[in-house]
Structures are given as structure tokens and as C-alpha cells.
N, C-alpha and C positions, 0 to 999 in steps of 0.2 A: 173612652167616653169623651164627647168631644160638647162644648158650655156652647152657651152664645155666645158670638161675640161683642154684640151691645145689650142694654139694658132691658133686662124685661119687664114688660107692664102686662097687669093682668087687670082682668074689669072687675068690677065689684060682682057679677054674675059668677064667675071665674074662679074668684076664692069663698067667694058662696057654694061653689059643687064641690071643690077642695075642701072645705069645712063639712061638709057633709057626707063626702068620703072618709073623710077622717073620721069622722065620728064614726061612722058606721063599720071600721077595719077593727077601730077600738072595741066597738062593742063585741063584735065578731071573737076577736082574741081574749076579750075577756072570759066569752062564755069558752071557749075553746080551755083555757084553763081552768075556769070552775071544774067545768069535765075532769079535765086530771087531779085538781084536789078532792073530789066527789068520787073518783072511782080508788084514789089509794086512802081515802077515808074507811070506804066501805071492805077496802082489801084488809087493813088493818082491825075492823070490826069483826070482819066474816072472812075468814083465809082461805074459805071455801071457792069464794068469788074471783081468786086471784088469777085464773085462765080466764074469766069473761073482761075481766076489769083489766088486765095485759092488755089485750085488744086495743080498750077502749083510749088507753095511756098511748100506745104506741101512734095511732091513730091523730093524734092532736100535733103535735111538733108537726110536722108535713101542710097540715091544714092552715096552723098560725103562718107557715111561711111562706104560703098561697098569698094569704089575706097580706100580706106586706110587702109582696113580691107587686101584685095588682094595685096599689096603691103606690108603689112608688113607681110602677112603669107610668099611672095616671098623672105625677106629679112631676115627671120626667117629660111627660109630653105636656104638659100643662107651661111647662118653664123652658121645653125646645133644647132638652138633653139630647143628646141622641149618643146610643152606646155603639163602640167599635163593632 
């Protein structure tokens, strides 16, 4: 991964989409885990459900690492990261 090598400045539009990415990765991930406390809720209520609700659990970790992955490549080019 190779930085800048002078200082970065960003515009106030700049960390205006940044804060809004951010917000929006957060909100993403949060709902991403509601899903898995929602689905080993219902596993534990109804054990009946635990092949639908497998699924739905396995399904999320991949997803939250998307939604982080896309965000930080945003914030990597946002600050002129660039990775080897």
C-alpha cells in the first residue's frame, strides 16, 4: 500500500460524500446484523427454523464485508491510497 507523499486536503463536498458513505455502510451493517440476531432468535424460539435461518446467518458475514470492503476502497481513493 503505498500513502501520499504530501498532505491531503479534502473539500468540504468531499467529506460531506465521506460522511455519507459512512453513514450509509453503518446503517447497511447494522441491518446486516439485526438479520443474524433475528434469525438465531427465531432459531432458538422455533428449532424447527434452524435450516431456513442457517441460510439466513451464513449469508451476512460476506455481505457486512462487502459493505466495508466498498467503503474503504471509497476512502482509500478519497485520501490517494493506492494498494500494491
Amino acid at each position: 500500500m503505498s500513502l501520499p507523499n504530501e498532505p491531503v486536503t479534502l473539500s468540504v463536498q468531499q467529506v460531506e460524500e465521506l460522511r455519507k458513505k459512512l453513514s450509509s455502510m453503518r446503517h447497511d451493517v447494522n441491518n446486516h446484523l439485526s438479520l443474524i440476531v433475528a434469525a438465531a432468535e427465531l432459531m432458538k424460539l422455533n428449532p424447527d427454523t434452524v435450516g431456513r435461518m442457517t441460510v439466513t446467518l451464513t449469508e451476512q458475514p460476506p455481505k457486512i464485508s462487502e459493505e466495508i470492503s466498498r467503503f474503504s476502497a471509497e476512502l482509500e481513493k478519497s485520501l490517494g491510497i493506492h494498494r500494491g
